[in-house]
ZAMARGU-4260 file (C-alpha; in steps of 0.2 Angstrom, whole numbers, plus 5000, padded with zeros to 4 digits):
<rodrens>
0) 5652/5342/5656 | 5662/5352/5643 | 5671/5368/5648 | 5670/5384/5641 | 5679/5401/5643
5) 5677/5411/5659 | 5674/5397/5672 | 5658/5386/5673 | 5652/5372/5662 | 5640/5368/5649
10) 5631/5350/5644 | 5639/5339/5634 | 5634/5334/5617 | 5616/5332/5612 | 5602/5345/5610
15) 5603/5349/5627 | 5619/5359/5622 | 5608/5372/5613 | 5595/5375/5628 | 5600/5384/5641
20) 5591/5397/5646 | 5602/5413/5642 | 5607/5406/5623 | 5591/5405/5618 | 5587/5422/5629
25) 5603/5430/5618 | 5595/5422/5602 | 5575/5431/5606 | 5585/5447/5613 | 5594/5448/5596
30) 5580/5443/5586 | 5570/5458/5592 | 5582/5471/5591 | 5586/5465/5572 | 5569/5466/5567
35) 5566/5484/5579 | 5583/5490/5568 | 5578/5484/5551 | 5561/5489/5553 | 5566/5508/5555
40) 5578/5505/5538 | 5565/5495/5527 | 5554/5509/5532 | 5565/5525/5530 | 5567/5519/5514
45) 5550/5518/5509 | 5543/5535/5517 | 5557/5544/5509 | 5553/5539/5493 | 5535/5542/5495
50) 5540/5557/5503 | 5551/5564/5491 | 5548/5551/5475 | 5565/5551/5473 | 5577/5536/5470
55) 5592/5547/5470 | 5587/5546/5491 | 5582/5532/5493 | 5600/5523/5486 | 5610/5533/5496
60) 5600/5527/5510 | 5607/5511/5507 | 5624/5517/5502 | 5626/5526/5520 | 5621/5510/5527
65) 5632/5497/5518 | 5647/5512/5517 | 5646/5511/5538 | 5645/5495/5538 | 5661/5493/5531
70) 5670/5506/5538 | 5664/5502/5559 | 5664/5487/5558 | 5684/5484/5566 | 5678/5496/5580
75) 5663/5490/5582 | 5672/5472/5584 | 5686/5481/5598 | 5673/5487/5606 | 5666/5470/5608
80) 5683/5463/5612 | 5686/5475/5626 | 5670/5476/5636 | 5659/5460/5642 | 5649/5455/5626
85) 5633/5459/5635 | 5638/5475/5639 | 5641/5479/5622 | 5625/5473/5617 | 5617/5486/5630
90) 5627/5500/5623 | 5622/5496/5606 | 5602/5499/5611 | 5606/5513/5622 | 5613/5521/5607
95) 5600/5515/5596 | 5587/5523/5606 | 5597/5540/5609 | 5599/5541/5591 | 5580/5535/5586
100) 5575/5548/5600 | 5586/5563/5593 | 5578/5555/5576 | 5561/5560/5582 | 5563/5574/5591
105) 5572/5581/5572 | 5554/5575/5563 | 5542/5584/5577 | 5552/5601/5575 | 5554/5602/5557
110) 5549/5614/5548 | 5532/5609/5537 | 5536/5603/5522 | 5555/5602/5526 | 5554/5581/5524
115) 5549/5584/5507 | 5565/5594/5500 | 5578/5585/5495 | 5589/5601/5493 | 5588/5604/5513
120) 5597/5602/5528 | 5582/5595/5539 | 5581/5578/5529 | 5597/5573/5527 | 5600/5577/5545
125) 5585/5565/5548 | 5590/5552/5537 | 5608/5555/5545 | 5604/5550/5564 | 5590/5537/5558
130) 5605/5526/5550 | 5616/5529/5563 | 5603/5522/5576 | 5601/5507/5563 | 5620/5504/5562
135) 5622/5503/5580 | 5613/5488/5581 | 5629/5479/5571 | 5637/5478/5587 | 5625/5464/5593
140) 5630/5454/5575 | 5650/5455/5581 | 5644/5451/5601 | 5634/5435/5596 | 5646/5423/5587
145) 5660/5427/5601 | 5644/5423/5616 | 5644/5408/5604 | 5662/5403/5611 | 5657/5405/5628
150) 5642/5395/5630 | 5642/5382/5617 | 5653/5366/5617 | 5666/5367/5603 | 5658/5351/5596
155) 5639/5360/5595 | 5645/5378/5587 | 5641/5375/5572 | 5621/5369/5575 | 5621/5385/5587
160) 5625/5395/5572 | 5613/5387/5562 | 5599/5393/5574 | 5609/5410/5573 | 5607/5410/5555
165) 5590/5404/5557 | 5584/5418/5568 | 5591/5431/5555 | 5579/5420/5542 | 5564/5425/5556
170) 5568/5445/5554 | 5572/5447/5535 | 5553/5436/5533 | 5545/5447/5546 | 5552/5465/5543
175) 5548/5471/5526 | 5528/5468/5533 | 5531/5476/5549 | 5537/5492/5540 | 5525/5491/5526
180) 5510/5494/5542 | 5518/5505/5551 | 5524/5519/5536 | 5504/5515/5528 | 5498/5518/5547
185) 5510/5533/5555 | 5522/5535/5544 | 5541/5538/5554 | 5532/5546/5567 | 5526/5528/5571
190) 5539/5520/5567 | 5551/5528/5579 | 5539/5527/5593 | 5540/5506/5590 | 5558/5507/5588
195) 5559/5518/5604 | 5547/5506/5613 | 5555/5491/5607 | 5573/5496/5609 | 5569/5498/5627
200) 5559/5481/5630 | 5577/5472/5622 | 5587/5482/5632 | 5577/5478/5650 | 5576/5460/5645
205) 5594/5458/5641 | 5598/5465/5659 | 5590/5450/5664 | 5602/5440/5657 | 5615/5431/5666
210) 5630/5426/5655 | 5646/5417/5665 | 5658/5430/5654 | 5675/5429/5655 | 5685/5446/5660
215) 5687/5456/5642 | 5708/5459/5640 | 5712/5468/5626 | 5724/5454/5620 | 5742/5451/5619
220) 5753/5470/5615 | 5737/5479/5612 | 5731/5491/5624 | 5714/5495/5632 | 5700/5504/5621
225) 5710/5501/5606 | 5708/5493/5591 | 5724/5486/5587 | 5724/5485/5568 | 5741/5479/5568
230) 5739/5466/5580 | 5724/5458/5574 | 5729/5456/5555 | 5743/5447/5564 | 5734/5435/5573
235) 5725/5434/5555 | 5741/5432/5547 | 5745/5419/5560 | 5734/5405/5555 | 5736/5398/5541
240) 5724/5402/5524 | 5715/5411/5536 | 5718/5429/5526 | 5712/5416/5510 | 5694/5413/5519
245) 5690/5430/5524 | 5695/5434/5503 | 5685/5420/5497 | 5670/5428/5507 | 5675/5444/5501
250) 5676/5438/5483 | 5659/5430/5485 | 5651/5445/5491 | 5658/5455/5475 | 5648/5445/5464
255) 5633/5444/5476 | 5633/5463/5473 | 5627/5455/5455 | 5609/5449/5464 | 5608/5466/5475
260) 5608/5479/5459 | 5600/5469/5447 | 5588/5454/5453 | 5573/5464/5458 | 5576/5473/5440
265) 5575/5456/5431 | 5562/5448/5443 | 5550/5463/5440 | 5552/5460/5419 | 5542/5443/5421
270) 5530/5447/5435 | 5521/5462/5446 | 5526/5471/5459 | 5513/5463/5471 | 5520/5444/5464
275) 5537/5448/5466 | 5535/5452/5484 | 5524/5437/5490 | 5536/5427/5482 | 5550/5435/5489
280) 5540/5433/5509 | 5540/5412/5501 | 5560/5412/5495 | 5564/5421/5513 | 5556/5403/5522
285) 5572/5395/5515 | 5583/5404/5527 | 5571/5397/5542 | 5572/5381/5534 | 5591/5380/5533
290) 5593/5386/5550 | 5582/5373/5555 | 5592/5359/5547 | 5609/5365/5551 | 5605/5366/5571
295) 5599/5348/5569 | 5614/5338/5558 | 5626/5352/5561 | 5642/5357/5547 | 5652/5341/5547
300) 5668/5336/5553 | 5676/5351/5542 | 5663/5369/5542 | 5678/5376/5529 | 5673/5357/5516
305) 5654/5363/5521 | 5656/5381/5517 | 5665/5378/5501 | 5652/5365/5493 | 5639/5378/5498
310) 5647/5390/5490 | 5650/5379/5471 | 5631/5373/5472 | 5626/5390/5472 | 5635/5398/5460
315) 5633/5381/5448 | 5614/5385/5451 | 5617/5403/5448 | 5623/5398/5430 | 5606/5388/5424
320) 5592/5400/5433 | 5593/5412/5420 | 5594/5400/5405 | 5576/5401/5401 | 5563/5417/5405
325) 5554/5406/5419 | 5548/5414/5436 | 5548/5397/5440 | 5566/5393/5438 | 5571/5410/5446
330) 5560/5404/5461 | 5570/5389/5461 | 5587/5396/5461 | 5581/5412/5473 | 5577/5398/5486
335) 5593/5386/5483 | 5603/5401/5485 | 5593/5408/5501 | 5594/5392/5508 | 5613/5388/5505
340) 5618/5407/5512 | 5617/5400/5531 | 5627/5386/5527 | 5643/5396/5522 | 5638/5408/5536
345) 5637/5395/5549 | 5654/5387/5542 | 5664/5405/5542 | 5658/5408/5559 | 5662/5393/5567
350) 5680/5390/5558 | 5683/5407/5565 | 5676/5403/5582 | 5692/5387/5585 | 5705/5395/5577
355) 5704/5412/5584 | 5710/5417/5601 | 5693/5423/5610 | 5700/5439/5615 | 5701/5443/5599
360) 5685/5435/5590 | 5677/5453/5592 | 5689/5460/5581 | 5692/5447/5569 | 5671/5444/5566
365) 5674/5463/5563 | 5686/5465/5552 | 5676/5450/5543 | 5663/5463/5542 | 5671/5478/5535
370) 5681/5470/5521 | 5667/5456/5516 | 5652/5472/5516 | 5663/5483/5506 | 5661/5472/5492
375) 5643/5472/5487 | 5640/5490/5486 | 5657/5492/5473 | 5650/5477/5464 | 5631/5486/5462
380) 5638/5501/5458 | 5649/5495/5443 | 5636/5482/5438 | 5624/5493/5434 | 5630/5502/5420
385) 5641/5488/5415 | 5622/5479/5411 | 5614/5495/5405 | 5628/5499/5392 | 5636/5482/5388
390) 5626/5465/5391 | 5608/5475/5388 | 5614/5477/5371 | 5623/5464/5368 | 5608/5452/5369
395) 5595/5464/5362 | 5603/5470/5345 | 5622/5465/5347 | 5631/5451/5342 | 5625/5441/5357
400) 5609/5442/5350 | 5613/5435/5334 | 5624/5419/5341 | 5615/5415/5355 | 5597/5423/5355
405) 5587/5408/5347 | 5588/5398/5362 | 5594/5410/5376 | 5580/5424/5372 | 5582/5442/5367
410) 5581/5457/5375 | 5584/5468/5390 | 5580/5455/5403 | 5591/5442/5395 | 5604/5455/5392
415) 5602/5455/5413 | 5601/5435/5413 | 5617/5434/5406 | 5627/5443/5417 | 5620/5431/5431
420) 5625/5416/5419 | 5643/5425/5418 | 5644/5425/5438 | 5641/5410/5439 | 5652/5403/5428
425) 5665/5413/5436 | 5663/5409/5452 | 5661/5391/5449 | 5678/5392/5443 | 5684/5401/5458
430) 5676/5389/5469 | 5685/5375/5461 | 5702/5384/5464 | 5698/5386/5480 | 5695/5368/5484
435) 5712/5365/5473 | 5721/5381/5484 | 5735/5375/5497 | 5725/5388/5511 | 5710/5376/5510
440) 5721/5363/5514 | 5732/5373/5530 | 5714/5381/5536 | 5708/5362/5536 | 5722/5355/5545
445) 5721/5369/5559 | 5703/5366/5562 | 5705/5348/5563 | 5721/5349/5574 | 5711/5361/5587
450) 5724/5372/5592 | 5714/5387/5590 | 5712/5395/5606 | 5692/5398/5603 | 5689/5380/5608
</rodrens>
């Protein structure tokens, strides 16, 4: 029997590790509230634009979202760190659902026609407390990589988070539908009763579970309810290539911002919008499917090697997918790169799970958060015009055109395959420097030395 923080014991190695009863309680629980959260998002989006027909709205929806995401997550990971993990996972629904309620209770009062102005106060008020019921939910993705620490077995972390990563797989394949139906049915007024009814159902459930927790201490120095910026970048600073990871992440999502401003641009110039989104519901079954593997071979003797070769076979398939106009071969790459992602997720989070004191995993997986997500967001909004004014261009009419345009193509939509060529390219190279780095090597000496105090 292996033991594991806060007292009790768990069973040793085999699959029995990864079935007790309130793991795979926390996985559904989560599962739920994900899908209930990004549901309400997914469908804010949509019936504002319908609403208003207004892109202008609809991107700064998703600029509130990933602009929070960045700047809550460190408190969002001390308010893990200093309460139960459970009971931050029950104040992140009861703030969902207070925030969904005032959301609704906005949308009945309104004036009629209000929804539809984008000028007004009423909407943006909406839209405002809406989010903010959606971004409550991130608490839950700090809480659930620490409850990794505490009920799973050092040597089974890394299949656990392969089943974590599957589970995310589940909710991005099933909520795109689910708001779909309910905007076409109900519009938000539908959709906030489900979240309502939902976030409830979750937040009863997880009341039922029972998780042997240890006692949450703020840590060494710090002191109760605080976040401790200073103490936590220390601890950070006190592994070594730790900081070097969290860049390395960070780095990736800067050109992962790439995919987010211009893939559905580029896959919407070879096929229609009714294609592009069943194919899309295919390419999301790689995350299930990688999930699915991981939590049955796990990571490897070394998750930081696991996450590193990931990370070069993606971006080396980011180089060729775009070679050729083919929705075939953007298919391809979509769903290497879809199925890669919980690889490097599961490695990060399980490197992070050993050689991180526990009482301050919460933190840590939160500052994680707010530097990795403040990345794509700066990317897309540079990328954009960078390709509209520059590579668009370049490959229509411009000297890029003229030496390469023969075999490569010509035109706006290989103006927008090069730039994924470019990334690719440039993160294989980086990727390569990494394996090279002396922080790889320290990182990988840690983890195999076990001194962390998360195992």
């Amino acid at each position: 029997m292996a033991a594991r923080p806060g007292g009790g014991a768990v069973p040793g190695p085999g699959l029995t590790g990864l079935r007790m009863k309130p793991f795979h309680h926390l996985l559904a629980n989560n599962l739920v509230a994900n899908v209930t959260n990004f549901t309400v998002w997914f469908a804010i989006t949509f019936w504002v634009y319908l609403e208003t027909r207004s892109v202008f709205a609809t991107g700064m929806i998703a600029g509130v979202y990933l602009v929070l995401t960045a700047g809550l997550g460190f408190w969002f990971g001390s308010l893990v760190d200093h309460n139960r993990k459970t009971v931050a996972m029950l104040g992140s629904s009861v703030a969902s659902f207070v925030l969904y309620g005032l959301s609704l209770a906005v949308l009945l009062v309104a004036p009629e026609g209000a929804m539809k102005q984008l000028s007004g106060v009423w909407l943006w008020l909406f839209i405002g407390l809406v989010m903010m019921g959606v971004i409550a939910g991130n608490v839950r993705s700090i809480a659930l990589p620490t409850l990794v620490t505490i009920l799973v077995p050092e040597d089974r972390r890394d299949k656990a988070n392969g089943l974590v990563g599957m589970v995310s797989g589940v909710g991005f394949l099933t909520t795109s539908v689910i708001s779909g139906f309910l905007v076409a049915w109900g519009g938000m007024l539908l959709t906030l009763v489900f979240a309502l009814a939902a976030t409830a159902v979750v937040y009863v459930h997880l009341l039922f579970v029972q998780v042997d927790e240890p006692r949450a201490t703020p840590g060494e120095g710090a002191e109760p309810g605080r976040m401790d910026i200073r103490g936590t970048i220390a601890v950070i600073a006190g592994v070594p290539g730790l900081f070097a990871l969290i860049l390395f992440a960070t780095f990736n999502n800067f050109l992962g911002g790439i995919f987010m401003a211009l893939m559905d641009a580029y896959g919407l110039s070879l096929v229609k919008v009714q294609t592009w989104g069943l194919l899309w519901a295919f390419i999301a079954t790689a995350f299930i499917i990688s999930g699915l593997v991981i939590a049955r071979t796990g990571l490897g003797s070394n998750p930081l090697r696991t996450l590193l070769l990931a990370n070069l076979i993606a971006w080396v398939v980011c180089i060729f997918f775009t070679l050729q106009p083919s929705i075939w071969l953007l298919v391809a790459g979509c769903y290497s790169w879809m199925f890669l992602g919980p690889w490097a997720e599961a490695a990060e989070q399980t490197t992070l799970q050993k050689v991180v004191p526990f009482e301050r995993q919460g933190r840590v997986f939160g500052f994680a958060q707010s530097v990795e997500q403040a990345a794509s967001p700066l990317t897309a909004f540079l990328i954009s015009p960078l390709a509209q004014f520059v590579f668009i261009p370049f490959m229509t009419d411009g000297a890029g055109a003229d030496a390469i345009g023969d075999w490569f193509g010509r035109g706006e939509n290989r103006g927008i395959a090069l730039v994924f060529t470019v990334a690719g390219v440039v993160g294989t190279v980086v990727t390569l420097l990494a394996f090279w780095s002396r922080s790889y090597g320290r990182l990988s000496a840690v983890y195999a030395d076990g001194s962390g105090a998360g195992s």
